[in-house]
N, C-alpha and C positions, 0 to 999 in steps of 0.2 A: 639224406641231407637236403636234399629240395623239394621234401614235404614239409621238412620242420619251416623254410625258410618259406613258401608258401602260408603255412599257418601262425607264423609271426606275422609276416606282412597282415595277412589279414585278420589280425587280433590288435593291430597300430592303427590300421585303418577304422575298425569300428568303434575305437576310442575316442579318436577322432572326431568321428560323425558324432557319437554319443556326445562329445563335448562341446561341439556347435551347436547341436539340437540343445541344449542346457544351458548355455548362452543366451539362446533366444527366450527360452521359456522365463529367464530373468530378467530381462530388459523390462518385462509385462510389470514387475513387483517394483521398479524405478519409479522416483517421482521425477516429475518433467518443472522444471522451473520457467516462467514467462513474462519478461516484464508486463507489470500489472499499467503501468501507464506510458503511452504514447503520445505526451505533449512536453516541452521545452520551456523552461522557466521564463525565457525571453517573450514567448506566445504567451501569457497570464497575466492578464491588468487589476483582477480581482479575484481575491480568494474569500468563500461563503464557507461558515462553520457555522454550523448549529447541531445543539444536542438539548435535550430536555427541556424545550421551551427557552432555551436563550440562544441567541446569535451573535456573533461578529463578523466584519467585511472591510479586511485590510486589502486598500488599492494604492495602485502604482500612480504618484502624481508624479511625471517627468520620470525623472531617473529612482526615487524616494520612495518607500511604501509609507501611508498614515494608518490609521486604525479610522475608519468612518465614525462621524459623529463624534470625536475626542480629540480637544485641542491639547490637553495637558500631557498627555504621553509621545513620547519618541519612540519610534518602532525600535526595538532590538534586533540589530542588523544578524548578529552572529546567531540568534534564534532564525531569525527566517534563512537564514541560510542553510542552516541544520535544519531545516523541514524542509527545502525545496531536498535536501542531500538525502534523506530519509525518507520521505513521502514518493518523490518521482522518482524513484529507485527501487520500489517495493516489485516483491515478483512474485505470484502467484503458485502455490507449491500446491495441491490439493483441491479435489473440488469436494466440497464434504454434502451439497443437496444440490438437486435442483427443483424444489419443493419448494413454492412459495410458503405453503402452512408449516413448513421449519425455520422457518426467517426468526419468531422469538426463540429457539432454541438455541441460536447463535447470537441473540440483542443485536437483530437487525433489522428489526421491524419498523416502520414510522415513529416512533416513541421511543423504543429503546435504544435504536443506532444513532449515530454521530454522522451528520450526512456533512460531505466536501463538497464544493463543486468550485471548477476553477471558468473563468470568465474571458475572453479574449478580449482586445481593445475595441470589437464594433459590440460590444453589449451579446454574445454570443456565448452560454454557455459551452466550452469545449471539454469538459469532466464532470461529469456528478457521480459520488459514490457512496456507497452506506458502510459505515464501519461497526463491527460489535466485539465488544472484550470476552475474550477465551476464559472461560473460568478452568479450565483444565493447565493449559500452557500458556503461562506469563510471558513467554519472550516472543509468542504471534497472537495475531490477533485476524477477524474474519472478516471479508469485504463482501458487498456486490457490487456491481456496477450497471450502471443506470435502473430503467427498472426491470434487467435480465432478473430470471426467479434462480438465477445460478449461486452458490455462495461458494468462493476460496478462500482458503486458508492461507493468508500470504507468508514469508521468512521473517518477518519481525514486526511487532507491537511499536505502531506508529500512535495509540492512544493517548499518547502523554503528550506528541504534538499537536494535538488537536483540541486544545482549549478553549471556551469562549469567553474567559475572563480579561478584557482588555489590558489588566495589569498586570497578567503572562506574557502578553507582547511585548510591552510599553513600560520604559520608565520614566519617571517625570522629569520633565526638565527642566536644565537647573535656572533657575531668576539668578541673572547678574545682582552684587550687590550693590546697591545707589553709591552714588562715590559723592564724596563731602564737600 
């Protein structure tokens, strides 16, 4: 009777062990999620967008963002909200290179990425980063940041908020009608 109970115990015990050691061995196959940016909507006076030879640079006048250079558009408030909500929320799931000569394989090169860069009120850029569209998975898209030769794969395709058409931003606003 107190061999069998001897080689139970220790047939519980190596399972045990077996099942911690197997524990760990998975943790390795985990993605690690990180927020991707570490700045505050409050800290960003101007926001730079450019992709494929066109740019825009919506800044903070006072309390107001305008679209630089465009008197006729009103910023759409509920859009830049939705990109401060999306954009500074992104978290980096995956490092897929750290190969500069894979940058066009992800359209993150100089030409092919969509570069952000966020601005503080002394004229100080505090973000700059490259974005490039996944042709594999629609719902993420791939970053670097500054010019590290790193590229992640962030949890969602911020692409669509990154426009340079200031009619994305902006709707016109309305002229009173003259009164008689």
């Amino acid at each position: 009777m107190k061999n069998k109970l001897i080689i139970g115990l220790s047939s519980l015990a190596i399972l045990v062990i077996l099942y911690i050691i197997n524990l760990n061995q998975q943790k390795n196959y985990q993605s690690s999620s990180n927020k991707l940016f570490d700045i505050n909507e409050s800290q960003i006076n101007k926001i730079l967008i450019q992709s494929r030879g066109e740019a825009i640079e919506i800044s903070r006048v006072d309390t107001s963002w305008t679209i630089a250079g465009n008197d006729t558009l009103l910023i759409k408030q509920e859009l830049l909200s939705s990109f401060f909500d999306r954009v500074l929320n992104l978290e980096s799931e995956t490092i897929m290179t750290k190969k500069e000569q894979k940058w066009s394989t992800y359209n993150l090169d100089d030409s092919l990425g969509t570069h952000l860069a966020f601005v503080d009120f002394n004229e100080n850029t505090i973000g700059y980063y490259v974005f490039g569209r996944s042709s594999s998975d629609y719902s993420r898209c791939y970053v670097r940041i500054n010019e590290s030769p790193v590229v992640y794969l962030v949890n969602q395709n911020v692409m669509y908020n990154l426009q340079t058409r200031p009619q994305y931003w902006g709707k016109v606003l309305e002229e009173e009608p003259p009164t008689p």
